[in-house]
C-alpha positions in Angstrom: 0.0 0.0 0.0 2.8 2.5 1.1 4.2 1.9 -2.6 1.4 2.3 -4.4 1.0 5.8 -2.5 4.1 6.8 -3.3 3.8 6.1 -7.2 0.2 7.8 -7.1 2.1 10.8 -5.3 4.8 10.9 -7.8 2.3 10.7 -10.6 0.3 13.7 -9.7 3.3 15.8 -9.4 3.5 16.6 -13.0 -0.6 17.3 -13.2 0.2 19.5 -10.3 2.9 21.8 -11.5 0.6 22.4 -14.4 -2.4 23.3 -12.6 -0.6 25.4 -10.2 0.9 27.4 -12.9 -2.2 28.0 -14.6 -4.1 28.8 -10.9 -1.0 31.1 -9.9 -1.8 33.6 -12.4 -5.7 34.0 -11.3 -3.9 35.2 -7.5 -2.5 38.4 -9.1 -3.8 42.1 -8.0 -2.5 45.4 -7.0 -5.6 47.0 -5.3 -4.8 49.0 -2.0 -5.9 47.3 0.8 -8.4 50.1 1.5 -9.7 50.1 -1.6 -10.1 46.4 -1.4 -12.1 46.0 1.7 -14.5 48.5 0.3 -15.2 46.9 -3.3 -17.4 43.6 -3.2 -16.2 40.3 -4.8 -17.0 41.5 -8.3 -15.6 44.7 -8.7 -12.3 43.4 -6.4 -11.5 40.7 -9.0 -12.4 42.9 -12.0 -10.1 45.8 -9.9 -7.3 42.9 -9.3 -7.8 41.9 -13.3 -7.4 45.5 -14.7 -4.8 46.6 -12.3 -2.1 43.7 -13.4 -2.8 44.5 -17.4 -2.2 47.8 -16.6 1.4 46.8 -14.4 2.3 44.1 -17.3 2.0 46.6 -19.9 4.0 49.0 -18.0 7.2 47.4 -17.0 8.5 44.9 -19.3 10.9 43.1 -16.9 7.9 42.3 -14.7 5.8 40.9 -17.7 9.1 38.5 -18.2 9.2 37.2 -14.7 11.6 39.1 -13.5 11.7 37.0 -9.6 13.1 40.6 -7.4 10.0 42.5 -9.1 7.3 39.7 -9.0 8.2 39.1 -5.0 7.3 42.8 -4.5 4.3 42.9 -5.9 3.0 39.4 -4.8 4.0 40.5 -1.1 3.2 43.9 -1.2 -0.6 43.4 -3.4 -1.7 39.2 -3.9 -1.2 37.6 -0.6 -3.2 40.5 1.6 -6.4 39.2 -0.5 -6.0 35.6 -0.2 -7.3 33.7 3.0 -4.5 31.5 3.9 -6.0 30.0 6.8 -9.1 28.8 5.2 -7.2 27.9 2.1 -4.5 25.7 3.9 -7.8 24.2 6.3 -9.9 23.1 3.6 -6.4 21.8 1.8 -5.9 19.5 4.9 -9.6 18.6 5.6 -9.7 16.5 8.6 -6.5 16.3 9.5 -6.4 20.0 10.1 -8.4 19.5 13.2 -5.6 17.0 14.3 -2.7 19.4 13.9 -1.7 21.9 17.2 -2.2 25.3 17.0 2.0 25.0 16.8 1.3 23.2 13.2 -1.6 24.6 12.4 0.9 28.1 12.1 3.7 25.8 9.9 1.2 24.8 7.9 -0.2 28.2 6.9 3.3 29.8 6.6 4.6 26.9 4.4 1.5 26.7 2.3 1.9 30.8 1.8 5.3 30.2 0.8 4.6 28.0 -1.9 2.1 30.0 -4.0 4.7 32.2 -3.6 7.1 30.4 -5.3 4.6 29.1 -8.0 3.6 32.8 -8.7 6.8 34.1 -9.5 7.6 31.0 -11.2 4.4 31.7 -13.7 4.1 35.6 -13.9 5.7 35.7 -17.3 2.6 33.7 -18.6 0.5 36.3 -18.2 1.4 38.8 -21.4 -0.6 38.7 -24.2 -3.8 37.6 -21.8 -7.1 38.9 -22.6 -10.0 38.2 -19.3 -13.6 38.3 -20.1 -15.8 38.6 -17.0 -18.7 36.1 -16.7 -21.7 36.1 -14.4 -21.5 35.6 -10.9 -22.7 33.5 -8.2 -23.8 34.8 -4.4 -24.1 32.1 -1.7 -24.5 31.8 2.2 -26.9 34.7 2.6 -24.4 36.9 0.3 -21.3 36.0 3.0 -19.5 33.8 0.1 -19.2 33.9 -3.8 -18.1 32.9 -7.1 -16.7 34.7 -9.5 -16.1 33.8 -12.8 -13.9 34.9 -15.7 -12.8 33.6 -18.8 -8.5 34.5 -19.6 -7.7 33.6 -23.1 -5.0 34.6 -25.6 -5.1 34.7 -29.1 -4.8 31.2 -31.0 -5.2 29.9 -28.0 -8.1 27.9 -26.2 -9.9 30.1 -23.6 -9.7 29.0 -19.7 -12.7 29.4 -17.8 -11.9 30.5 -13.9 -13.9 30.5 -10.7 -12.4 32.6 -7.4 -14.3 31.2 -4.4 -14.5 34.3 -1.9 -15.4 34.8 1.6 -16.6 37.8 3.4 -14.3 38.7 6.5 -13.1 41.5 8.6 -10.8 42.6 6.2 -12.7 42.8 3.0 -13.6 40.0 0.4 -10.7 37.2 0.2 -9.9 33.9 -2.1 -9.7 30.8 -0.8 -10.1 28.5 -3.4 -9.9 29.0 -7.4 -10.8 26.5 -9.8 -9.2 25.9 -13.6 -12.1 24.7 -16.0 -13.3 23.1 -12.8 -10.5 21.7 -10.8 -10.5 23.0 -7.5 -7.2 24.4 -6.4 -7.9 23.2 -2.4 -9.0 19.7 -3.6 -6.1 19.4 -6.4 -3.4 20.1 -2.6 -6.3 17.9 -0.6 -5.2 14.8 -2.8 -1.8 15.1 -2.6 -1.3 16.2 1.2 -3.4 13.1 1.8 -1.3 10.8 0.8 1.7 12.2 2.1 -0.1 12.9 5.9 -1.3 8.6 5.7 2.7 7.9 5.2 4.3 10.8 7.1 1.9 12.3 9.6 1.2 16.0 9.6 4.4 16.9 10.4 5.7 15.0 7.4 3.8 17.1 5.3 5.0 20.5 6.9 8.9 18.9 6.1 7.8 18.0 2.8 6.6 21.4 2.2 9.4 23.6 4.0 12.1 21.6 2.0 10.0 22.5 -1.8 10.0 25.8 -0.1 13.7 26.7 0.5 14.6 28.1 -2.3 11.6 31.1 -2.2 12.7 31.8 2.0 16.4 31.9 0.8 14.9 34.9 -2.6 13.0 36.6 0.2 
């Protein structure tokens, strides 16, 4: 059994890296704080969408990837409007509930850290990206939503995207996005699964701390 775990791990590693490439550029924004807890889920993600066209166009060595301009802008204007908490809780499922307040703080950090990593990795992918905005979807007495846009590129086959939002103290946040409808949370669920039934929980904060060494040692 521990084998055939292992191979199914190594399998999805590959399906992975694509997905979070692709999901990585749907976390992108540079809408003030202020600004942000103000604006309702709609008009944050069309803000977020306009505002990173606008930077792209602008600066040529941040539409290439360049890492020391990407950081600044991920720390600086994506990661204030995603909910790491809940992200990294519905990621673990069950066993988040297992893990000590102790983990429960690794495993937010380290779970930061790597969409980190993958968004600097993919931010070159965005030039040349048209988004079309498509309806919307209010849920939980209007406390969550969906929204929904479609990125494509020309000669190229259009991506439909959902941002799962939640309504908190500090304006609208993402906690989940889905690619044509693959779930971000559930695409991490399946993997750190498997690794927490070999390793335990704190096998999976290892596992992720030692992908993540390279980003800590660039920040």
């Amino acid at each position: 059994m521990g084998h055939c775990n292992a191979r199914r791990l190594t399998l999805l590693s590959p399906l992975m890296r694509i997905f979070l490439r692709i999901a990585a550029l749907c976390f992108a924004t540079s809408v003030s704080l202020a600004l942000a807890q103000e604006l309702g889920p709609e008009q944050l993600i069309q803000s977020i969408t306009d505002e990173v066209f606008v930077a792209m166009k602008a600066d040529q060595e941040l539409a290439a990837g360049d890492k020391d301009k990407v950081l600044r802008l991920a720390e600086q204007k994506v990661l204030p409007h995603i909910d790491f908490e809940e992200a990294t809780r519905l990621a673990l499922s069950r066993a988040w509930s297992q893990a000590s307040a102790e983990q429960k703080k690794k495993l937010v950090t380290e779970f930061r850290a790597m969409l980190l990593r993958t968004y600097t990795n993919a931010m070159s992918a965005y030039a040349g990206t048209q988004a079309k905005y498509l309806p919307s979807r209010s849920k939980a007495h209007g406390a969550e939503a969906t929204v929904r846009y479609q990125f494509s590129r020309d000669g190229g086959r259009p991506l439909q995207v959902a941002y799962e939002m939640r309504r908190t103290g500090g304006g609208w946040k993402i906690y989940d996005i889905s690619i044509e409808g693959m779930s971000l949370v559930l695409t991490y669920r399946t993997e750190f699964d498997g690794i927490i039934k070999q390793e335990g929980i704190e096998g999976l904060i290892r596992r992720l701390a030692q992908k993540n060494t390279p980003a800590k040692i660039a920040l």
